[in-house]
C-alpha positions in Angstrom: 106.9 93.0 109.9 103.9 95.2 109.7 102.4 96.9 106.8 100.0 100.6 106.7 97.6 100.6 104.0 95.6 103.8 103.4 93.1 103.6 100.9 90.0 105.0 100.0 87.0 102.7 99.0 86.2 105.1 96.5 89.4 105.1 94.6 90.1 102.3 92.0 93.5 103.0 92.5 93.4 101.7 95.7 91.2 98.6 95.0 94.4 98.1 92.6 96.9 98.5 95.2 95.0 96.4 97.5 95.2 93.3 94.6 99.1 94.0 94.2 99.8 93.6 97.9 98.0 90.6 98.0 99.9 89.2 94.7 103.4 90.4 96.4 103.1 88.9 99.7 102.7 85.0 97.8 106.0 85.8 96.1 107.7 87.4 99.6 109.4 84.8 101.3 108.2 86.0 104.6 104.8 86.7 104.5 103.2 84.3 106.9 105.2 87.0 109.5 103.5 90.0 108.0 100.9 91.5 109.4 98.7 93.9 107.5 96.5 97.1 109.1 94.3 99.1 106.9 93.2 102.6 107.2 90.8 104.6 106.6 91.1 107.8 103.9 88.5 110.4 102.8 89.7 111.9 99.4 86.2 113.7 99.3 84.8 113.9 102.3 82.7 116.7 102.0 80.9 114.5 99.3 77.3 113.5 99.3 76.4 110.3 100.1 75.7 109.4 96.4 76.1 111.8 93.3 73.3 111.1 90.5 74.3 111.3 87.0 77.4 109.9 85.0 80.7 109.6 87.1 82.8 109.9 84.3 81.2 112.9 82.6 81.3 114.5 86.2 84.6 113.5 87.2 85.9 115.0 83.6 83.9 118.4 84.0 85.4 118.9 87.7 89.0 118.5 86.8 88.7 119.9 83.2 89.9 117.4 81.1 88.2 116.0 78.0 85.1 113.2 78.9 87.3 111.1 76.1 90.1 112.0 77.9 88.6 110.6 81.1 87.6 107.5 79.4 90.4 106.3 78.3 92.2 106.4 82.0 89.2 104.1 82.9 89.6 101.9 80.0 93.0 101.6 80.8 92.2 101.2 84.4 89.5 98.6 83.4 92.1 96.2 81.7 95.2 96.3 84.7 92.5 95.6 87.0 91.2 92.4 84.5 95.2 91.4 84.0 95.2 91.0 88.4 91.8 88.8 88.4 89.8 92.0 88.9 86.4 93.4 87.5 86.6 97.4 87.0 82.8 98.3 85.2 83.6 102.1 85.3 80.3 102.8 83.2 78.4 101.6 86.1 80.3 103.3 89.4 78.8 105.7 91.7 80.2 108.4 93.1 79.2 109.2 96.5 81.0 109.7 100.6 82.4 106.3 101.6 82.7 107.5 105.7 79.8 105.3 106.3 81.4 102.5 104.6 84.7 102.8 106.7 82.2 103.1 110.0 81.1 99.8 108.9 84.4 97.8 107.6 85.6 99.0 111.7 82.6 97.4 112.9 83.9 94.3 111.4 86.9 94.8 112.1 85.7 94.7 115.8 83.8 91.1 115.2 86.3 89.5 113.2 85.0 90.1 109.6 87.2 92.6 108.3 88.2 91.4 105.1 85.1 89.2 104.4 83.0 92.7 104.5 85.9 95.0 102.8 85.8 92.7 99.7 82.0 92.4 99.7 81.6 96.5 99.4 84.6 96.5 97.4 83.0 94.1 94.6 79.9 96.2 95.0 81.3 99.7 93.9 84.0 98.1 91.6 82.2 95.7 89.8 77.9 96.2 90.6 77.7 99.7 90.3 76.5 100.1 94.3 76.2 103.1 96.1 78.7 102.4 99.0 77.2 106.2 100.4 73.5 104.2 100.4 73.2 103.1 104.4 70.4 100.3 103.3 72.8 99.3 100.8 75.5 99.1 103.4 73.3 96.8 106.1 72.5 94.3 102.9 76.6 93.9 101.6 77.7 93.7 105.3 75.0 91.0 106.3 76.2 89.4 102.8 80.0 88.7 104.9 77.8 87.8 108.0 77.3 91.0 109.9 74.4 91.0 112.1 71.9 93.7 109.7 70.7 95.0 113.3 73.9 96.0 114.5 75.1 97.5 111.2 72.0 99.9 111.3 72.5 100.8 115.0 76.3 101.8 114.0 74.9 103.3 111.2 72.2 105.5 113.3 74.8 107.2 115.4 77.9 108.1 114.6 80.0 104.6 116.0 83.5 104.0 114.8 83.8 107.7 113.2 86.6 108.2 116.5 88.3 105.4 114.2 88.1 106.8 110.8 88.8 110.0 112.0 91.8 109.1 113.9 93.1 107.3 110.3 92.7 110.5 108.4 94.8 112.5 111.2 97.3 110.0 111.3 97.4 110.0 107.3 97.4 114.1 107.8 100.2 114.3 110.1 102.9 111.7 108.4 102.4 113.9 105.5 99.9 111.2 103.6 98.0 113.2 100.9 97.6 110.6 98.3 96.4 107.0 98.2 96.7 104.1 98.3 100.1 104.5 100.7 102.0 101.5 102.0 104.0 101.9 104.8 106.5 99.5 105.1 107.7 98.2 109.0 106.3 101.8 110.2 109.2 103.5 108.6 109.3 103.3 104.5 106.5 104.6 102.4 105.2 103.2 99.1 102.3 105.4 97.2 100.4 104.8 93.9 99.6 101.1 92.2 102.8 100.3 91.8 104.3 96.8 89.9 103.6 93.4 91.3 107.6 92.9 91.2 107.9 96.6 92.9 106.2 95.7 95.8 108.1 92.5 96.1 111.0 94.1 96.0 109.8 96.9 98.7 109.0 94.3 100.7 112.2 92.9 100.6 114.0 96.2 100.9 112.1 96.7 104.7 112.8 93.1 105.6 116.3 93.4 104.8 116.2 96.6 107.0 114.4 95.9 110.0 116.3 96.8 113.1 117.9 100.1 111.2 115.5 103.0 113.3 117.4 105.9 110.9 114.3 106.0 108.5 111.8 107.3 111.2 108.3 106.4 111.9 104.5 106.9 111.8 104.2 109.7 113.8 103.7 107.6 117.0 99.6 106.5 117.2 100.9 103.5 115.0 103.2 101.9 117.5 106.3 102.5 116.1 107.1 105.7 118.9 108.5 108.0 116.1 107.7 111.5 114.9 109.3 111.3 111.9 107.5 111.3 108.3 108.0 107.5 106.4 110.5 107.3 104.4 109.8 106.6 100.6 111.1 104.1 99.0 110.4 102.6 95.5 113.1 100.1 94.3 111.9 100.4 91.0 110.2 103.2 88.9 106.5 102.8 88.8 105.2 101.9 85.8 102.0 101.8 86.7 99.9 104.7 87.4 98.5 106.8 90.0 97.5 110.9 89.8 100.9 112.8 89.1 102.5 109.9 86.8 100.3 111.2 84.1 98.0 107.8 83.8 95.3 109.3 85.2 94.5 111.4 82.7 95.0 114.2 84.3 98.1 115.5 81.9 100.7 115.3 84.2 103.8 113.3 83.2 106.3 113.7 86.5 108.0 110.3 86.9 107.6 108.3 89.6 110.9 108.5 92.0 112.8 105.7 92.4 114.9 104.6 95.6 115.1 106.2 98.9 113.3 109.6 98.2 112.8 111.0 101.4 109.5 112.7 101.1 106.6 111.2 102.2 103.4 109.8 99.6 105.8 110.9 96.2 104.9 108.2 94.5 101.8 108.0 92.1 98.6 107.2 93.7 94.9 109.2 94.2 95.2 112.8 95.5 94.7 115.2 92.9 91.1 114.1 91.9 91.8 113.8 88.3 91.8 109.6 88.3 88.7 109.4 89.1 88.1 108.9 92.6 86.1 111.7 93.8 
């Protein structure tokens, strides 16, 4: 079965997501026949390459919601990440454009270093306050996971691998992907927002159990799966977790998360709105 990640490197959220996958597929039964493909998304990509000054005060003056306000999502943020193994220092993130950062994880991807140079710049924006927008800061975390630093620069010099990223954002744009991170299950059920280690179990389960069964659609058709239609969502169970639009964000909203079989794409939680944080 195949799995569709979009995610933003920029977006806690999705650093999140990303852990929760990885916790689900060691309790699915079938993971060693999952395969997993991640794409690039821009929720600002207009941005600078890095923003000076405090991200939360920013962040909190941009979406117009109190700095205390603001501080409290990443607090909250801060300690879901530390329940999953993970290292969220919000004080110290920079804000910034992370298209130079996708260039590079499709370089690796190319050489066979994909997740050893995703983690790296992960841990550097999520946990050592790195500007992931920084290109010299890019060549040293890639040659950290054992890119050649010559060969990250001459990607970085030109404009290599932005056919790739761009080609994720379309994709995302026409499947009706506004929000991130987004699973999509065996190119036909999607999953949006950070939801519950159990949740994704049980999603994963659901599209195992369904495979075969073409009714639900698929990707749009660059992903494989020959279909035009929008992913179906599913969530088996509502998210209790957080995302912009569940209200956890900080952003004031409080619509619930829909549970099973909603059939509108990226419904769920997840990054989209700005107001977690994220751009």
């Amino acid at each position: 079965m195949r799995i569709d990640v979009w995610s933003d490197l920029l977006c806690p959220f999705c650093h999140l997501g990303r852990r929760h996958l990885a916790l689900a597929l060691t309790e699915f039964e079938h993971a060693d026949q999952v395969s997993v493909i991640w794409h690039s998304y821009q929720l600002d990509p207009d941005a600078p390459a890095t923003l000076e000054g405090s991200n939360v005060q920013r962040l909190a003056e941009k979406y117009g919601v109190d700095r205390d306000q603001m501080v409290a999502t990443q607090e909250q943020l801060a300690a879901d990440a530390a329940e999953v193994g993970l290292d969220y220092r919000w004080e110290q993130t920079v804000g910034g454009n992370s298209y130079d950062a996708h260039r590079v994880i499709h370089l690796a991807r190319f050489q066979g270093l994909e997740e050893a140079v995703t983690s790296r710049i992960m841990q550097a924006w999520f946990t050592e306050g790195r500007s992931i927008g920084d290109q010299d800061v890019l060549v040293e975390l890639a040659a950290d996971a054992g890119l050649d630093p010559e060969d990250v620069r001459g990607v970085l010099a030109q404009d290599s691998f932005g056919a790739e990223v761009r080609a994720d954002i379309d994709l995302a744009t026409r499947i009706g992907i506004s929000a991130v991170p987004t699973f999509v299950l065996d190119q036909k059920f999607g999953v949006t927002g950070v939801q519950p280690v159990e949740t994704m179990v049980g999603a994963l389960r659901y599209a195992w159990a369904d495979q075969g069964n073409t009714a639900g659609g698929g990707c749009g058709g660059n992903c494989g799966c020959g279909g035009g239609a929008p992913a179906e969502q599913v969530a088996p169970e509502p998210a209790a977790q957080g995302g912009c639009g569940s209200g956890a964000c900080g952003c004031g909203g409080g619509a619930p998360a829909e549970s099973a079989r909603e059939p509108e794409p990226a419904a769920v939680g997840g990054c989209g709105s700005g107001t977690c944080g994220c751009r």
